[in-house]
C-alpha positions in Angstrom: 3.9 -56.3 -60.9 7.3 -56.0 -58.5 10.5 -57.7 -60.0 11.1 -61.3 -59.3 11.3 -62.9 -55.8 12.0 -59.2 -53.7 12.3 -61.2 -50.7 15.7 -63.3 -52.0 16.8 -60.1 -53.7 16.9 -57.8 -50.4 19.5 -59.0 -48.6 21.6 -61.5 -50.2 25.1 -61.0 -50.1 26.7 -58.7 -52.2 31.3 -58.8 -51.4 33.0 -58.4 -48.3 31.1 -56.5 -45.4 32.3 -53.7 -43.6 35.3 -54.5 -40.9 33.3 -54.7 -37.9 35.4 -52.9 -35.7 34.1 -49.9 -36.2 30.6 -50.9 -37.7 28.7 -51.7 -34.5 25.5 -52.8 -34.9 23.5 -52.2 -31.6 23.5 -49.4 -29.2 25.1 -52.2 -26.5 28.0 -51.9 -28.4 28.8 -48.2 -27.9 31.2 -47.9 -25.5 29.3 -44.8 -23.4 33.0 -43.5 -22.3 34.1 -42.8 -25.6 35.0 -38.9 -26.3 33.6 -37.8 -29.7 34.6 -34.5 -31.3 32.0 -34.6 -33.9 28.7 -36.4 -33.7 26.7 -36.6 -36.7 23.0 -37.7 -36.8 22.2 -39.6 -39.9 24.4 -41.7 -42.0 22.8 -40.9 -45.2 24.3 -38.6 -48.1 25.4 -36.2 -46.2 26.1 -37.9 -42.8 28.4 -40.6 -45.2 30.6 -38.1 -46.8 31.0 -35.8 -43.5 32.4 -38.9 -41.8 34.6 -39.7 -44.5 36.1 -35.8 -44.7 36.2 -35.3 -41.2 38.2 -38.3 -40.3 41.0 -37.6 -43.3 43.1 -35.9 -40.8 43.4 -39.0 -37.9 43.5 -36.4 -35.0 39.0 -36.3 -34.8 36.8 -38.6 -33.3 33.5 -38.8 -35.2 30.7 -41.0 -34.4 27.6 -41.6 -37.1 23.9 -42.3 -35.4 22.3 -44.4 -38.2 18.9 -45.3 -37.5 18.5 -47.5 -40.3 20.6 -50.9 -41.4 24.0 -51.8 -43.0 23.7 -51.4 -46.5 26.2 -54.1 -47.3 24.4 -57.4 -48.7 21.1 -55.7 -50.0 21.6 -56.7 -53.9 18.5 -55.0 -54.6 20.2 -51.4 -53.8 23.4 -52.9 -55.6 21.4 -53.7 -58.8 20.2 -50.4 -61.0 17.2 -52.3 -62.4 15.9 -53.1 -59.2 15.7 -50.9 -57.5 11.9 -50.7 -57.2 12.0 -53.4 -54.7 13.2 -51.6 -52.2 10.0 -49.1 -52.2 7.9 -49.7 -49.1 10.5 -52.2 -47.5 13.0 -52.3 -44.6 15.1 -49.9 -46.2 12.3 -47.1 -46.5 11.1 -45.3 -43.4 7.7 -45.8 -45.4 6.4 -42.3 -44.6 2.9 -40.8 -46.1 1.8 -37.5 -46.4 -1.1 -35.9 -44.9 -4.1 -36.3 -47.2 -3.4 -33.5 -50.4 -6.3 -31.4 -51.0 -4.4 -30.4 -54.2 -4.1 -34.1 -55.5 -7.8 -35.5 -55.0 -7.3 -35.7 -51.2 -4.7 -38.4 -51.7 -1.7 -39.6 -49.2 0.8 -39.3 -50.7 3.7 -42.2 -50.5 7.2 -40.5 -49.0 10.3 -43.1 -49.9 13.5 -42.0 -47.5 16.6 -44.4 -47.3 16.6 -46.3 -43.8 20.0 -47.5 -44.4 23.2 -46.1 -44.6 23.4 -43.9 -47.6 20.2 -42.6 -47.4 18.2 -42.4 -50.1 21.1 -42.7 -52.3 21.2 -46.3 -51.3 17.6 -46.7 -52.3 16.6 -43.8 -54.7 14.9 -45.5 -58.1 13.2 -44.5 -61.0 9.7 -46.1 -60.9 8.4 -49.6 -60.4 5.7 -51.5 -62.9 3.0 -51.6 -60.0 1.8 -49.5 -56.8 -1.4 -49.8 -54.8 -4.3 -48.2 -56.1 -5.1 -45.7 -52.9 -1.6 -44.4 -52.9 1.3 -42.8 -55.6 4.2 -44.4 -55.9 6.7 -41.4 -55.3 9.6 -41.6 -58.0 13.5 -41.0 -57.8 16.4 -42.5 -59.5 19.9 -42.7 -59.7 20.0 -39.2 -61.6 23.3 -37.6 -61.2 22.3 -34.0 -62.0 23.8 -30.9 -60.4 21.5 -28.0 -61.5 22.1 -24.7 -63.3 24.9 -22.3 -63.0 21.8 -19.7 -62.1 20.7 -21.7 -59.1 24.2 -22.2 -57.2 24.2 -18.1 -58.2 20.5 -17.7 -56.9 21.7 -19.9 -53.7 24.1 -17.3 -52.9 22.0 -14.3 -53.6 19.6 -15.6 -51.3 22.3 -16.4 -48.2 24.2 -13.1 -48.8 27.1 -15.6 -49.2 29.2 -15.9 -52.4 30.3 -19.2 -51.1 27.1 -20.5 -52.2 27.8 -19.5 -56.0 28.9 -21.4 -58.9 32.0 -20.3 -59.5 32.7 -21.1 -55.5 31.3 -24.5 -55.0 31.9 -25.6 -58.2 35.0 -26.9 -57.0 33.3 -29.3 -54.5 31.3 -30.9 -57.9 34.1 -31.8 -59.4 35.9 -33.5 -55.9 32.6 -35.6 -55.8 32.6 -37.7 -59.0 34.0 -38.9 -61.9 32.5 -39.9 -65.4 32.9 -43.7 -66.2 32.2 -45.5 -69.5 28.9 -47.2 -69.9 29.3 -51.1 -68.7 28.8 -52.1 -72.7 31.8 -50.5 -73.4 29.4 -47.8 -76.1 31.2 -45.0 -77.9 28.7 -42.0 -75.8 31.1 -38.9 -77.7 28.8 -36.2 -78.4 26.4 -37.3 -75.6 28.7 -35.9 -72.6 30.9 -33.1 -71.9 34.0 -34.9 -69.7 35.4 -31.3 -69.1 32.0 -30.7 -66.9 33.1 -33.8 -64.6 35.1 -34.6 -62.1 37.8 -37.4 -60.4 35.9 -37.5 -57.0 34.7 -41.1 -55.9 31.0 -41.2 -57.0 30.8 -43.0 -60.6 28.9 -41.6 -63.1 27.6 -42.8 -66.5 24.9 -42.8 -68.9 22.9 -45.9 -70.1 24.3 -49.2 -71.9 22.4 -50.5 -74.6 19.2 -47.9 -75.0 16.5 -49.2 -77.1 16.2 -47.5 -80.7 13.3 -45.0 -79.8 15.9 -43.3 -77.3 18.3 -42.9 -80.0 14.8 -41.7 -82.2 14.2 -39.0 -79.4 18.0 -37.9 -79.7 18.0 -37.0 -83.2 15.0 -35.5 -83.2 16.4 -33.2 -80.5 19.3 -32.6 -82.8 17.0 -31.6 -85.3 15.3 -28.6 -83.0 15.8 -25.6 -82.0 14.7 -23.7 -79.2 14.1 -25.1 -75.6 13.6 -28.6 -77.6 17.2 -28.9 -78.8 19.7 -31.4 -77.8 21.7 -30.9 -74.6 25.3 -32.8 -74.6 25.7 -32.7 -71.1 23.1 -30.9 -68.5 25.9 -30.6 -66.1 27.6 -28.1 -68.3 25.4 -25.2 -66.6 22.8 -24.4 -68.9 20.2 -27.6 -68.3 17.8 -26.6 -70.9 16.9 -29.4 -73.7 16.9 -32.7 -74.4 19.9 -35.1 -73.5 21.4 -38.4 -72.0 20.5 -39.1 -68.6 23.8 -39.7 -66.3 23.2 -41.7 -63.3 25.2 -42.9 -60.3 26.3 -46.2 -61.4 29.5 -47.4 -62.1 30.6 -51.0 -63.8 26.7 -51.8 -63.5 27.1 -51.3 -59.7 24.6 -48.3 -57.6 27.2 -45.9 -56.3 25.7 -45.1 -53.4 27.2 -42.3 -50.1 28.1 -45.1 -48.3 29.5 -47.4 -51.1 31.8 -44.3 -52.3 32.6 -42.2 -49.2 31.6 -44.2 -46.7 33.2 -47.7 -46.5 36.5 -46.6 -47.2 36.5 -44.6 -44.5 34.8 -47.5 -42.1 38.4 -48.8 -40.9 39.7 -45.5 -39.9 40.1 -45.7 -36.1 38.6 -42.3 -35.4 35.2 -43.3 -36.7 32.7 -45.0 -35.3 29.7 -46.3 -37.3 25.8 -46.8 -35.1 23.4 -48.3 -37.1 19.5 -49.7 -35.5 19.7 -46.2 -33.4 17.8 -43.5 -33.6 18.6 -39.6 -32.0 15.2 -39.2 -29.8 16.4 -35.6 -28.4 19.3 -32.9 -28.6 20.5 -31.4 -25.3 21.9 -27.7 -24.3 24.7 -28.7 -22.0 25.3 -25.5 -20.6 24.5 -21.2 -22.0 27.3 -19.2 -23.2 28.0 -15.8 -21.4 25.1 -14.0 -23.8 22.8 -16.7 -22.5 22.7 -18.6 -26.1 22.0 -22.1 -25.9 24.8 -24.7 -26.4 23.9 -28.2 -27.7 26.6 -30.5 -27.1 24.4 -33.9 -26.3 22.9 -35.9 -28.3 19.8 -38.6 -26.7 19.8 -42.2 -28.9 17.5 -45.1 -28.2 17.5 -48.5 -30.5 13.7 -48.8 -29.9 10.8 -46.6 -27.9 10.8 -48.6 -25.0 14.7 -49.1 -24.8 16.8 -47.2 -22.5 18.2 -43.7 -23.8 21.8 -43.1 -23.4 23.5 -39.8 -23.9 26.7 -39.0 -26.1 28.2 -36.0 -25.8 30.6 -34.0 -28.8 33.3 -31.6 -27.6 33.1 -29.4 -31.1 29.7 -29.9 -32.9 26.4 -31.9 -33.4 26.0 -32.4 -36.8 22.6 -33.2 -38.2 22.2 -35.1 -41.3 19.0 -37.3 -40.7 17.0 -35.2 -43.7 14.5 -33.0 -44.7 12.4 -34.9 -42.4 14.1 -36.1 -39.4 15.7 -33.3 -39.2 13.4 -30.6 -38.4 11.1 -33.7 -36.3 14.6 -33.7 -34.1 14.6 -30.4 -33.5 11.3 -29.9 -32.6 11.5 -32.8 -30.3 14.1 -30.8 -28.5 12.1 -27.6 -28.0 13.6 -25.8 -31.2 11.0 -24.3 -33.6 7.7 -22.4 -33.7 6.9 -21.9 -29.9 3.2 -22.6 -29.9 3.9 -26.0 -31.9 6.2 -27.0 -29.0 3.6 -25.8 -26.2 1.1 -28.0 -28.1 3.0 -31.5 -27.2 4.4 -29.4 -23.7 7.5 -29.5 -25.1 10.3 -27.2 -23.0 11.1 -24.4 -25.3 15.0 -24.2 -25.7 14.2 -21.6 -28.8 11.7 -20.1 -31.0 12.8 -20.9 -34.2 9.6 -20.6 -36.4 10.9 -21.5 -39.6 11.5 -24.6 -38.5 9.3 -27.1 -40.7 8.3 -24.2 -42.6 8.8 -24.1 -46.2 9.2 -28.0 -46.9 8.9 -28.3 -50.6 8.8 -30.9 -53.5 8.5 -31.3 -56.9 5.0 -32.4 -58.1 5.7 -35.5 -60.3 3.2 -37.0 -62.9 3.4 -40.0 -65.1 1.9 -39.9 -68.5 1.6 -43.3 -70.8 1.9 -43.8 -74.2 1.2 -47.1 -76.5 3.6 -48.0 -79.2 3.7 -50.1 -81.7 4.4 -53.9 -81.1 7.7 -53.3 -83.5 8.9 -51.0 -80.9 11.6 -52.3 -78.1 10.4 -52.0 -74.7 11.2 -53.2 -71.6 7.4 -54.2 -70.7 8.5 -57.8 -71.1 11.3 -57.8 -69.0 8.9 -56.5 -66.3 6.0 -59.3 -66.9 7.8 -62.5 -67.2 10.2 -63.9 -64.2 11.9 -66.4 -66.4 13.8 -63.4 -68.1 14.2 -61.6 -65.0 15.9 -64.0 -63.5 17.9 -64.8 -66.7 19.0 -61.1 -66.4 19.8 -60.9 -62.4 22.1 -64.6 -63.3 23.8 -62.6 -66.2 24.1 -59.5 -64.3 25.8 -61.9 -61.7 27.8 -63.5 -63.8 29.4 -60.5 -65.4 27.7 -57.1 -64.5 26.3 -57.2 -67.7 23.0 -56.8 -69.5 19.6 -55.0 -68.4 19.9 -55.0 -65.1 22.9 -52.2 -65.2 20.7 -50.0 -65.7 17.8 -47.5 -64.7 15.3 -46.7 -66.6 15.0 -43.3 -67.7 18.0 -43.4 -70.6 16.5 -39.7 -72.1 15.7 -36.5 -70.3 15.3 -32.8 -70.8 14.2 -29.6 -69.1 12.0 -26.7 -70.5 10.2 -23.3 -69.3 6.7 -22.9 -68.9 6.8 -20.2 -71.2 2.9 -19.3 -70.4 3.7 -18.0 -67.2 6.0 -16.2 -65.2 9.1 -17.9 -64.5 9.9 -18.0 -60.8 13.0 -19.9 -61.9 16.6 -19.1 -60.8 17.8 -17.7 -64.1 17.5 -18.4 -68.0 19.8 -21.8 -67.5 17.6 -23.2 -64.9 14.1 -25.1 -66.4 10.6 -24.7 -64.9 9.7 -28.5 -66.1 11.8 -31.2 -66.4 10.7 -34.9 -67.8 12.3 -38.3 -68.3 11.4 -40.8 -71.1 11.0 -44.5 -69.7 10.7 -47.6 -72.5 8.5 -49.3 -70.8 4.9 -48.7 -68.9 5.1 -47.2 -65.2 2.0 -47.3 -62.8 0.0 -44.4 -61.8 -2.9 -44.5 -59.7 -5.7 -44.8 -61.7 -4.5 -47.1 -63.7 -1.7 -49.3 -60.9 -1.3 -52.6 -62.7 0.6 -53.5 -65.9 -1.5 -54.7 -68.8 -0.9 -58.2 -69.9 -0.2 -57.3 -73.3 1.2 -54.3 -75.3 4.1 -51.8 -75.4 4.3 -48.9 -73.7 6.4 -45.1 -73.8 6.0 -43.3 -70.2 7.2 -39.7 -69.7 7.7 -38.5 -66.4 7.2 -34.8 -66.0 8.0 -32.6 -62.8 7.3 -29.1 -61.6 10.8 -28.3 -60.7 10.5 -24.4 -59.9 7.4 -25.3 -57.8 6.0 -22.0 -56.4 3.4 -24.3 -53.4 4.8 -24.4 -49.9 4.0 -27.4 -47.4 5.2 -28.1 -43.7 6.5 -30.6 -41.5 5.2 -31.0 -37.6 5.0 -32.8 -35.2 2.1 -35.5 -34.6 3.4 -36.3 -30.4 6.1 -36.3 -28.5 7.1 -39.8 -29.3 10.1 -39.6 -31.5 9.5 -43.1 -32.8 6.3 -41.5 -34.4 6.3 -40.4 -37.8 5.8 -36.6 -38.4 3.0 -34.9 -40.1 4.3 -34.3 -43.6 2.3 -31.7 -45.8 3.6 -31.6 -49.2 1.1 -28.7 -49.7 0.6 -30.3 -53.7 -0.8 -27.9 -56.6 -1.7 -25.3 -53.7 -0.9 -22.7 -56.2 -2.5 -22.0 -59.6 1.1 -21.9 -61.1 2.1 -25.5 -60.3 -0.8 -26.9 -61.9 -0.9 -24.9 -64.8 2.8 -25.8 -65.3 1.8 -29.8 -64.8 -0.6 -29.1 -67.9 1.3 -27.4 -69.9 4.2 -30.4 -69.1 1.5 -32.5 -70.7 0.5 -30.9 -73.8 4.4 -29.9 -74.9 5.2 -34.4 -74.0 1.8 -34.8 -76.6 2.9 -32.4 -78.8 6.7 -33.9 -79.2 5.4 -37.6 -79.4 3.3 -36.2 -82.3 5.8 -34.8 -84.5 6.3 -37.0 -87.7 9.6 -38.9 -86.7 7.7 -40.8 -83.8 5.1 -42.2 -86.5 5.4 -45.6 -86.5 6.8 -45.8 -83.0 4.0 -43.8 -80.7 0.4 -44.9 -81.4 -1.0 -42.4 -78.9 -1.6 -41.5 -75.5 -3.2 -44.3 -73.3 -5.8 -45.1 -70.4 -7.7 -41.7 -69.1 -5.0 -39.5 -70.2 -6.4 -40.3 -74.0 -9.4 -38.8 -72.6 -8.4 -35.4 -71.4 -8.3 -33.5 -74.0 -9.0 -30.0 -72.1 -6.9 -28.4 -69.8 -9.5 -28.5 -67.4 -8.9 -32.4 -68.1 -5.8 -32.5 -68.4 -5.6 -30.5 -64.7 -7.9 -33.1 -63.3 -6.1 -35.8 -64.9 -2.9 -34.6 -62.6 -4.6 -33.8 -59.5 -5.6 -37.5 -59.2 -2.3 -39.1 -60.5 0.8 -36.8 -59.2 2.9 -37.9 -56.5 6.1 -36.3 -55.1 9.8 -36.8 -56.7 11.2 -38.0 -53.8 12.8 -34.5 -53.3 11.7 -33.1 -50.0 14.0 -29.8 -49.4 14.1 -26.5 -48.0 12.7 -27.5 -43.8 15.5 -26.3 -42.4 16.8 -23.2 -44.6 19.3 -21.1 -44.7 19.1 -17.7 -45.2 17.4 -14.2 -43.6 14.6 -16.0 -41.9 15.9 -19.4 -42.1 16.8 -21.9 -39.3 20.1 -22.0 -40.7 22.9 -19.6 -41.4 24.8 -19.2 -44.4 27.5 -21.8 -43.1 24.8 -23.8 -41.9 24.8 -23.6 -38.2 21.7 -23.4 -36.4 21.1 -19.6 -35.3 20.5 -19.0 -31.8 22.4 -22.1 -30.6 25.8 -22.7 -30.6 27.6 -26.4 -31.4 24.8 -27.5 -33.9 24.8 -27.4 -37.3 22.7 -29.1 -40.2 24.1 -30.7 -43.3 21.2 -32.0 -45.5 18.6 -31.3 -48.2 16.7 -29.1 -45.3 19.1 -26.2 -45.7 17.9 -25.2 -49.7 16.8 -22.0 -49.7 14.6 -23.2 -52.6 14.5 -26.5 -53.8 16.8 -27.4 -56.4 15.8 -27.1 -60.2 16.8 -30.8 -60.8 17.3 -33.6 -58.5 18.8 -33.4 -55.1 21.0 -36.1 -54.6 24.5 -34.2 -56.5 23.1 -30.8 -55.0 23.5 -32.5 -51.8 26.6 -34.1 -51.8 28.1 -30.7 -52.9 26.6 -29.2 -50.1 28.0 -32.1 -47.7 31.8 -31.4 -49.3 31.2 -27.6 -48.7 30.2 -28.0 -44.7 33.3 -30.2 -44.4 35.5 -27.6 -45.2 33.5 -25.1 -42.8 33.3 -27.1 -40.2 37.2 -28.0 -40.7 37.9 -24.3 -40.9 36.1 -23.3 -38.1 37.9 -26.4 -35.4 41.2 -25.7 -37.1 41.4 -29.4 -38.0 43.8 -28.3 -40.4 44.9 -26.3 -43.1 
């Protein structure tokens, strides 16, 4: 079942709103004659922190195209706990999939944030219910940067050692800062502070986790090998078991626009359009060698509404995602030339990469009963009385459930049956979360009426399958055809089962008796691998991780500082530009990416020193 009243909880007011100078809210309010040095498209992870870094200096004008709302007043997005609401609502572009052959033939549900701050406004961990004939895609509020060996595999892959560790790790540190859990918790020995930062983003681990987490912790202490307890994942080696740190801070959802964002809103050089959408990008005018130069930019509020032209002097910046982005530049003739001729689009360059290589993690949900001594949150999730004691408490004080997500434990291992087309011996090949309470799957969508329940979320997260993103028309208010390309390889599903038997093997170890009764519903049932396989191919969704569409690298669409090769005054700043998709979750990866193009694209305008 969904959290209480998710109508009420959407948009009430949440603090002052952004001032409204510079927020404008309807493409009637742009001011047509206005001369912007810097467009970007999307006002998402990325799009928020370019604005903020590219305004510092005063001198630039910057406008952000948003085509979803103002985050400000959404409590649902404010409040950890809830966000599950916000799945399949007015701040999701509620995308599908094309149907998966590698999970049962199922579409498969593709959350993106339509609101500023992306889908770090609305990422969440998992919700209590979903529809049967879809998967509820999963994210959270996971603030996890990946491995040492990935930023290092990055840069091998570019041919630029600006993409290694030891380079960008300076642009970690400028995004966030560690804060103490809202309940005030002593959490020494469960984080490293020397592998954090003092940049604006808050991060913390959970307040008040229910004794089995604390069970799961000291059996990790008590391991060795892949098993053993991690203090802090985003030391550099992410292998083990350790606290989860999410982007929250005092019980608030840091969010790209709450953090970088607003406080750059009343800056006079920055304009702020939400409700518009970028239909098409423009080449002004060819350089002597005849390359291409995009320097306009098409918006429209609605399909039918008139389309109105703004023009940047030094770059187009595109931020919209690993799926609006490569849909925009298709819809401007830019990508695999017999894609383009399908839809008689106007060929401004053969790019074929572009759309190629999309790529997710495949995510599964495995349950577990416990014992009726054992604290869940399965109440909390059935009865509206206590939710709404919790939201009242949470008002009143920031305090209580409601501060946080739900995945307090997680860990990362190899799949050490297979070859390991992972980045290096830090990086995992599987990573899984542990949730007190039950979280839906497809084939069994609805949360019993009684008993206690221990999921485990497991990913592929060194997926070796391959999808693509095209376009369905020409009609940039029509969604794109996303292909995933699920379990298309024997590797990822082989990896999903082995992600199964090592999360039955742990629960079975003698400190969880007492605790875990056993696995339940059909996974009880698959006792094969053959089973266990099937058992994934009808349950898996995505992660909410969609990368790697517009890549950089030899072959890419991308270059190694991001601009678009074979145009000139275009560039893209988003998940799209992986070369692989990260080994963890996206959303740090990506706002260390952001930090890192604002300094390129300051460099290369001589904004300043």
């Amino acid at each position: 079942m969904r959290l209480l009243s998710v109508s009420s909880l959407l948009f009430a007011a949440l603090g002052p709103s952004y001032s409204v100078a510079r927020l404008l809210n309807s493409l009637s309010e742009l001011d047509v004659n206005t001369r912007y040095d810097f467009v970007i498209v999307g006002g998402g992870t990325a799009g928020s922190v370019l604005a903020n870094r590219l305004t510092e200096d005063g001198n630039s004008k910057v406008l952000v195209v948003e085509a979803g709302v103002n985050n400000e007043g959404v409590l649902a997005s404010e409040v950890p706990f809830l966000a599950g609401n916000l799945f399949g609502g007015p701040l999701d572009w509620n995308y599908s999939t094309v149907s998966q052959a590698g999970a049962d033939g199922r579409q498969i549900s593709v959350p993106r944030g339509f609101v500023l701050g992306g889908s770090s406004s609305i990422s969440m961990f998992t919700i209590s219910s979903i529809p049967s004939s879809v998967t509820c895609l999963k994210d959270e509020m996971y603030w996890y940067r990946g491995s040492n060996d990935m930023w290092d595999n990055f840069a091998k892959l570019t041919g630029d050692e600006g993409w290694a560790w030891k380079s960008v790790s300076k642009y970690y540190f400028k995004t966030s800062r560690l804060v103490t859990p809202q309940d005030g918790r002593d959490i020494t020995g469960q984080v490293d502070p020397s592998a954090h930062g003092d940049g604006p983003v808050n991060v913390t681990l959970v307040s008040s986790p229910q004794p089995v987490m604390s069970t799961i912790e000291d059996v990790a202490k008590n391991s060795e090998g892949q098993l053993a307890f991690n203090v802090d994942y985003n030391a550099g080696n992410t292998l083990g078991i350790g606290w989860s740190q999410y982007s929250i801070g005092g019980g608030i959802r840091n969010s790209a626009a709450t953090a970088y964002l607003q406080p750059a809103i009343p800056r006079s050089n920055l304009d702020v359009l939400i409700h518009t959408r970028a239909t098409k990008l423009y080449p002004s005018d060819f350089s002597g060698n005849g390359t291409p130069r995009i320097r306009t930019v098409e918006i429209a509020s609605d399909v039918n509404g008139p389309r109105v032209n703004v023009t940047a002097s030094k770059e187009i910046i595109l931020s919209a995602g690993s799926l609006n982005t490569p849909q925009l530049l298709l819809l401007s003739g830019i990508g695999p030339r017999e894609d383009l001729e399908a839809f008689d689009i106007p060929l401004v360059l053969h790019s074929p990469a572009v759309g190629a290589n999309l790529t997710e993690h495949p995510l599964l949900t495995t349950i577990f009963s416990v014992t009726p001594s054992t604290e869940t949150l399965d109440e909390v999730l059935r009865n509206t009385t206590l939710q709404a004691q919790l939201l009242s408490q949470w008002e009143t004080n920031r305090t209580g459930a409601y501060v946080n997500s739900l995945g307090p434990i997680a860990g990362n291992v190899k799949a050490s049956a297979y070859e390991d087309p992972s980045s290096g011996p830090g990086s995992g090949n599987i990573m899984f979360g542990f949730v007190p309470s039950y979280q839906a799957i497809p084939t069994a969508p609805v949360l019993p009426s009684t008993g206690r329940f221990l999921s485990v979320i497991t990913a592929v997260i060194s997926p070796t399958s391959r999808g693509s993103l095209k376009l369905s028309s020409s009609n940039p208010f029509d969604p794109p055809l996303i292909d995933y390309g699920l379990y298309t390889t024997d590797y990822d599903i082989n990896t999903q089962v082995q992600a199964i038997k090592i999360v039955e093997d742990f629960l079975s170890l003698p400190q969880f008796q007492g605790i875990v009764e056993g696995p339940f519903g059909d996974l009880a049932n698959a006792t094969t691998d053959q089973e266990k396989a099937a058992f994934a191919r009808a349950n898996t969704g995505g992660y909410a991780h969609p990368s790697c569409s517009a890549s950089m690298g030899p072959g890419g669409v991308v270059d190694s500082t991001l601009k678009v090769k074979g145009v000139e005054g275009l560039r893209v700043v988003d998940a799209s530009v992986f070369p692989l998709i990260p080994e963890c979750n996206t959303q740090a990866p990506v706002y260390i990416v952001a930090e890192r193009a604002a300094d390129l694209i300051r460099s290369d305008n001589a904004l300043y020193d």
